[in-house]
N, C-alpha and C positions, 0 to 999 in steps of 0.2 A: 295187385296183379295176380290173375289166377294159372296157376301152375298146371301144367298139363306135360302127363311122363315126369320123367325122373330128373330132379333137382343137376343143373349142368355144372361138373367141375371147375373150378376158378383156384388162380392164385392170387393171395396180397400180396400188394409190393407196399413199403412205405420206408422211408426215408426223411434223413434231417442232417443237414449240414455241422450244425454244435451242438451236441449233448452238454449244455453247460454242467446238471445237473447231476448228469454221471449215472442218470438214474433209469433210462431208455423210456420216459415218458412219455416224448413227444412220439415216436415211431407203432409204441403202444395205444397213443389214442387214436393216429390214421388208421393202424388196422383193426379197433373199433368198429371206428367209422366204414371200411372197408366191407366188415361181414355184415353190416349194418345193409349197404348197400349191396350186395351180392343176394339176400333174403327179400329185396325188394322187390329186384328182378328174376327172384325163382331160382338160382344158382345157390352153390355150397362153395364155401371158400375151406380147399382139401390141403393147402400148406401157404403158408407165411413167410415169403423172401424179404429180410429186412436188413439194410446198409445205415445202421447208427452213428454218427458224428462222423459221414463220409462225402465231399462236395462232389456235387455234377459238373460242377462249374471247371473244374482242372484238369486236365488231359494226363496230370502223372499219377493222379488219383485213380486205384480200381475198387468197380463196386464187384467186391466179391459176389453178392447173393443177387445181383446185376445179370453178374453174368452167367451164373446158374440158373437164374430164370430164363433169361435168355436159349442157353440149352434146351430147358424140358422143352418151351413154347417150338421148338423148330421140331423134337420128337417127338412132341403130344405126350410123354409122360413122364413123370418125377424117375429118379432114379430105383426105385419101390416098386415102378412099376404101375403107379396111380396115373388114371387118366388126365388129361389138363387140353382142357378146351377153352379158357380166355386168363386175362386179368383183369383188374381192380382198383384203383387209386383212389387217391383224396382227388388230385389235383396236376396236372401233367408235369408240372416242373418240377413233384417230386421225383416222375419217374427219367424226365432227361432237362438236362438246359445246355446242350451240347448237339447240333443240328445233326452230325454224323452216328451221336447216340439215337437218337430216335428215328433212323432212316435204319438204323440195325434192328430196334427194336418192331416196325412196323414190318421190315423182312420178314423176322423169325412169327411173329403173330401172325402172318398173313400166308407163311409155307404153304397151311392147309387150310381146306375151305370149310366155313364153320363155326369161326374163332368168336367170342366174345369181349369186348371190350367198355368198362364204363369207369366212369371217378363221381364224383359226389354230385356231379349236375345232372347224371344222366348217361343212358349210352350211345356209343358212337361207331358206325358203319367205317371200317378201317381199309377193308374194301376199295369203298370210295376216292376218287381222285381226290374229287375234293376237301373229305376227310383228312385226306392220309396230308394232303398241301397246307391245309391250314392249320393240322399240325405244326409239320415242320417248320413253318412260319411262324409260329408260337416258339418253336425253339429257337429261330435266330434272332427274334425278340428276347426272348431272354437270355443269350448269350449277349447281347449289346446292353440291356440290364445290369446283370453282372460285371461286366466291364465299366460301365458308370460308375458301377458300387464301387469296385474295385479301387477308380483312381480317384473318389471322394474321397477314401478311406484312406488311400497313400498320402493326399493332399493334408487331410486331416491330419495323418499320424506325423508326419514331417512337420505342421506346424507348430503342434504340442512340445513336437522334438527342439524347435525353435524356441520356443518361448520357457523351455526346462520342464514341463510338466510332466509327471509321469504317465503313463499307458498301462491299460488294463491287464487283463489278463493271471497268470498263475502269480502269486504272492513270491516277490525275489528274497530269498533267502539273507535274513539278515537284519528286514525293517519288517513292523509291525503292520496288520491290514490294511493303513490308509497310505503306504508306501514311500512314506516319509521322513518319519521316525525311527530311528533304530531301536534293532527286540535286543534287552538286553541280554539276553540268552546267546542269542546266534550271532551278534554283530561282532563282539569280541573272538568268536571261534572264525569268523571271517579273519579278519586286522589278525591272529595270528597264526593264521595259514598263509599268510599271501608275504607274512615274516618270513616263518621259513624258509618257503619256497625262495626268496630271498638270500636267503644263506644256504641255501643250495638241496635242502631238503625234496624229496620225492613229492610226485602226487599219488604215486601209489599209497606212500608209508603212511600220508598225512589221511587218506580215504581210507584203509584199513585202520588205522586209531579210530576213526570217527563210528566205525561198522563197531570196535570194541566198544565206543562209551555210550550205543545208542542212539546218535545224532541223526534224524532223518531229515530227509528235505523236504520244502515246501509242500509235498503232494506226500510227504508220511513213507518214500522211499528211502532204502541204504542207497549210502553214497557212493560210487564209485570215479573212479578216476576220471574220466571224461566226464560227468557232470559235476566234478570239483574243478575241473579244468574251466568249466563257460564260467560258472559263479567267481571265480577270480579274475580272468580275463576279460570279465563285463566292463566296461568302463562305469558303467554305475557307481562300482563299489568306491570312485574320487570323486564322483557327482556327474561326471560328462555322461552323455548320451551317445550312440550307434546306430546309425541305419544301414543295413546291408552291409556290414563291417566297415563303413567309413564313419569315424569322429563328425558329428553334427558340429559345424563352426560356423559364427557368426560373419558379416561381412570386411572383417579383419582378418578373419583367417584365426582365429582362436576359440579354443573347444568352447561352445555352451555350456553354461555352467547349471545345474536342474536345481530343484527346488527341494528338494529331498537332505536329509543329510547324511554328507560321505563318511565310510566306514575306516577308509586310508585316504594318505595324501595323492596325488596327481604323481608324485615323484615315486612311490611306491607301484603305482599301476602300471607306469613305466617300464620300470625296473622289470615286472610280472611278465607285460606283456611282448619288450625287448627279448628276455628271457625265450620266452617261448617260439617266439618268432626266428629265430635263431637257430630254434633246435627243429623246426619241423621241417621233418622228413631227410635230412640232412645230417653224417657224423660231423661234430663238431673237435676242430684240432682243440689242441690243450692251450693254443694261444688265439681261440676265439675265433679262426678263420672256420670259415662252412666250407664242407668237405661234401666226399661224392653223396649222393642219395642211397638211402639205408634202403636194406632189403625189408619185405613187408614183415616176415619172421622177426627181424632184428630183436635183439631182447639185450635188457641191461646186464653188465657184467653181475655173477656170482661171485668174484673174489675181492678182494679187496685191491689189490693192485694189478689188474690186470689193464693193460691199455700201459698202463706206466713204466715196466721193466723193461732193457734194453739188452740185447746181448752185446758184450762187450771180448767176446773174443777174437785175438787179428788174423785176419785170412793169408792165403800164401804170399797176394801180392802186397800185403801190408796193409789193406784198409780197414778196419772195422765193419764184422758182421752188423750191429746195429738194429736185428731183426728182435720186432716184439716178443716175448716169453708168453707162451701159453700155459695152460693149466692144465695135467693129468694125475695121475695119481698110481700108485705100485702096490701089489699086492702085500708086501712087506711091512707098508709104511701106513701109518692112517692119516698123516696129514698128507694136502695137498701136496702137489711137487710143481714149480715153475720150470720148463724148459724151454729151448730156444726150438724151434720146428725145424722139421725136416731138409735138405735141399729143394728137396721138388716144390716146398710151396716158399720159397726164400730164405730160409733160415741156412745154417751149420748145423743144426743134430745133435748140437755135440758139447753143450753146456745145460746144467742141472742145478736146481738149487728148492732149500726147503723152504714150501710158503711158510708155515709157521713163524719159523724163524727170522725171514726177512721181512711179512709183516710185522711180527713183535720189533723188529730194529727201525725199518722206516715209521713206524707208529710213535714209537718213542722220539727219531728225530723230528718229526712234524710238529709234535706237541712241545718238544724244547723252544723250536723255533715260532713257535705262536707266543709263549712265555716272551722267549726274548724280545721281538717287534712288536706285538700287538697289532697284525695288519692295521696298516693306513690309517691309524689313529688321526691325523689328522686331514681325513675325505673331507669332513662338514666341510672346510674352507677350501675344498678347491672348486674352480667355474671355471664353465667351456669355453675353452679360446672360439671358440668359432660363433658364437652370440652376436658379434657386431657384423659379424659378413651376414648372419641369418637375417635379421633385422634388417638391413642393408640391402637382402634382396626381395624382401617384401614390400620395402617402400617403393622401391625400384617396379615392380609388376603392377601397384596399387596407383604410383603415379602416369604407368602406363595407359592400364585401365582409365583414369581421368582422362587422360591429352586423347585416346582413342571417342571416348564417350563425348567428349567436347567437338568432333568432329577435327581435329589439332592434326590428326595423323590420319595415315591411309587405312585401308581394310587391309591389304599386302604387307604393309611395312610391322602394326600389331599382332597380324598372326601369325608372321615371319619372328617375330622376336619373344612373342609369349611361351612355345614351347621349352626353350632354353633356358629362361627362369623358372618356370615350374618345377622343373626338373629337375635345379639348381636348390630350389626351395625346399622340395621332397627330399632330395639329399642329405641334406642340412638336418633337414627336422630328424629323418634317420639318426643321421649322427647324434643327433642331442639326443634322442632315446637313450641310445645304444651307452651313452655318455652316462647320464644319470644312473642306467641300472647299473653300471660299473660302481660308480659313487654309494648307490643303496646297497650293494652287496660287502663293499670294503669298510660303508659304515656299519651293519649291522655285525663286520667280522671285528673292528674297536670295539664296541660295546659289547661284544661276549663276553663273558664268565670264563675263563681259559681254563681255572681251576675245577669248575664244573664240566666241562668241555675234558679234561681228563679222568674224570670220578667216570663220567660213562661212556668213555670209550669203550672199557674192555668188558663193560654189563650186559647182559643178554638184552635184545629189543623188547623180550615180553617185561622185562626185571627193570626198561626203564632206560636204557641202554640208547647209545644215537646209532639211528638206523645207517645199516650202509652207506646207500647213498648221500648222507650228511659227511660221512666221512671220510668219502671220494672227492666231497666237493671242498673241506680242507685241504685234503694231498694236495689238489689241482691249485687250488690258488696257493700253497706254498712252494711248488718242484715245479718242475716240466718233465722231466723223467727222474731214473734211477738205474745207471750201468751197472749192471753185472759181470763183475772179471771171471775167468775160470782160475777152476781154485787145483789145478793136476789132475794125476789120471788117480781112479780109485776115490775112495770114501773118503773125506777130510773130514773134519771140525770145522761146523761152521764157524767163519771168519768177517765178520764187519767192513773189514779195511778192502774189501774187497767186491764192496757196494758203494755207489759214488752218485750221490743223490745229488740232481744239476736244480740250483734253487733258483727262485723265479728274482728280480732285481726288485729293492723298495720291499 
């Protein structure tokens, strides 16, 4: 083509839905291709808008450099101040597969008169009705495209989920590249995180050890608390599978079981994921009942017994204040100080006691009293009374399903009756969770070390020490609270007999 005047300003756009590679190849060879074609036609390609590993296809998706083309295209110039008179493509689905995308982008192209437009076949009069139509037609083509893909891909990935196989994608932490085999590295650091957490251990504490020993994840990141949190609570890590957070099960009603091998038991994942479920977003009381919704600030206690202490001093009309002990501190003093709060937010005002000293006293009873029972030494043997009624009402919805399927009963009379077993059944399973993690957490408190369980209580966390919250989560399973009597007016000697630790039964 021969050029006549001065080469006309253009921008490339180029675009790719996966960057597998990580390496922006694909984006890099369209705009190639781009200036390649922009020199055909006599044009300068004067900037580069490129949205790498970003889909057209999704409406929650934004193409940043999308939409900044967008902009110069409707003011005719880059923010610089550079002229811009058209664009540039491979291929139009790079630049929309979304009908309302590229009725915006024909807008802003089309503001003023003059504009250029081409991709790798050729250029195109945008202008034109029937330009600009047979575009857009191209884009609701490929929006029904997409959506084909889409529900192959559901179809596909649900059936793999069906038959146990694994799915593609980033390397889960824990099995070796072909996703089946356990890394002997990581699988053991999986199996005993998902211990602890079990015996009540933090996901902070256990993501901060991991950040000291070096441990990265799959993709060579530190770990933090919320991506230790999915890697445990993956049903992977028993062998079952998950779509959309619901357990993939078979036409009994029982999890699929995959092909890969599990890092813990079924009864462990449980325990993990009862556990958690429990706790979100929700205070939880010290006897396991969910409580109101936590403020988004909420933050775990700093002290050791806070949540725990009771004030135990008697009001005029004889009833016990009862109001939780806060934490402040006095210029005088350098340890902490528990007191009871003010009137105005429920308390008396009017009892005081040194944390020091009353953790060093409840610490010490805690750890007598782990010595003398051994929590629930005998967990392994117990089983849920409610097993025959769960079983009982699966056959029960299973046989329903038959007589309905066999044409035995009405359309009215099975969908009148099926919601109430579901329900019944979802209940149940609930409970058995909720059941089991009780069992996994009172086994794993038999089989501790009591004697090591005291060597580091009173050790620093960096020296080796159990972390706070390990050792909130002894108090709790051995007390429900700890009343505090007032000890007179003025300074006393701290006094023991005057703490009244209410212990848990069994």
């Amino acid at each position: 083509m021969t050029q006549v005047g001065p080469a006309v300003p253009v921008v490339s756009y180029a675009r790719i839905s996966a960057d597998v590679r990580r390496d922006e190849h694909g984006v890099q060879d369209q705009h190639r291709l781009n200036r390649e074609t922009a020199v055909r036609h006599g044009w300068i390609v004067v900037h580069e808008f490129t949205d790498n590993d970003k889909s057209a296809a999704k409406a929650d998706v934004v193409r940043d450099d999308f939409e900044a083309m967008l902009k110069a295209l409707r003011s005719g110039e880059l923010p610089d101040g550079t002229a811009v008179q058209g664009v540039v493509i491979v291929a139009e689905d790079r630049l929309a597969r979304r009908p309302g995308d590229y009725e915006r982008f024909v807008e802003a192209i089309t503001y003023r008169d003059g504009r250029v437009f081409a991709d790798a076949r050729g250029s195109k009069d945008l202008y034109s009705e029937d330009t600009e139509s047979m575009g857009l037609f191209g884009a609701v083509i490929s929006k029904m495209e997409v959506r084909k893909m889409q529900r192959r891909m559901r179809r596909s990935h649900r059936t793999r989920a069906e038959l146990g196989m694994p799915v593609g994608g980033t390397r889960p932490f824990g099995w070796l590249p072909d996703r089946l085999k356990l890394d002997p590295q990581e699988a053991p650091l999986v199996r005993q995180a998902i211990t602890d957490l079990i015996s009540g251990r933090s996901l902070h504490s256990i993501a901060t050890q991991w950040q000291k020993d070096g441990v990265k994840t799959s993709l060579g990141n530190l770990w933090t608390p919320p991506s230790l949190k999915v890697t445990v609570t993956n049903p992977r890590v028993c062998g079952w599978r998950q779509i959309n957070g619901e357990l993939v099960r078979d036409t009994a009603g029982n999890p699929v079981v995959g092909q890969w091998e599990p890092i813990v038991s079924p009864e462990q994942w449980m325990a993990v994921k009862s556990l958690f479920d429990a706790r979100k977003g929700h205070f939880i009381y010290r006897d396991g009942r969910i409580g109101h919704i936590l403020a988004r600030d909420f933050r775990e206690p700093n002290y050791l017994l806070t949540g725990f202490l009771r004030c135990g001093r008697t009001k005029p009309d004889g009833s016990r204040c009862n109001a939780p002990l806060r934490v402040t501190h006095n210029k005088d003093c350098v340890q902490h100080i528990y007191i009871c709060p003010a009137k105005t937010v429920g308390g008396c005002g009017s009892l005081g006691r040194r944390g020091d000293m009353v953790d060093l006293y409840i610490s010490e009873a805690v750890l007598a009293k782990l010595e003398e029972v051994q929590i629930a030494a005998s967990a392994e043997h117990a089983e849920w009374t409610g097993q025959p009624e769960y079983e009982d009402a699966k056959s029960r919805l299973e046989e329903l399903r038959n007589q309905w399927t066999a044409g035995n009963i009405s359309n009215e009379l099975f969908f009148s009756m099926t919601p109430d077993l579901e329900k019944r059944i979802s209940r149940l399973r609930a409970d058995a969770q909720n059941f089991t993690a009780s069992v996994e957490r009172r086994l794993a408190r038999s089989t501790t070390d009591v004697a090591e369980i005291r060597r580091r209580w009173y050790l620093p966390e960096q020296e080796g020490g159990l972390p706070l919250s390990v050792k909130r989560s002894y108090i709790r399973e051995a007390l429900h609270a700890v009343i505090i009597y007032p000890s007179g007016k003025g300074r006393k000697a701290f006094n023991p007999d005057l703490l009244e630790p209410v212990w848990r039964e069994g």
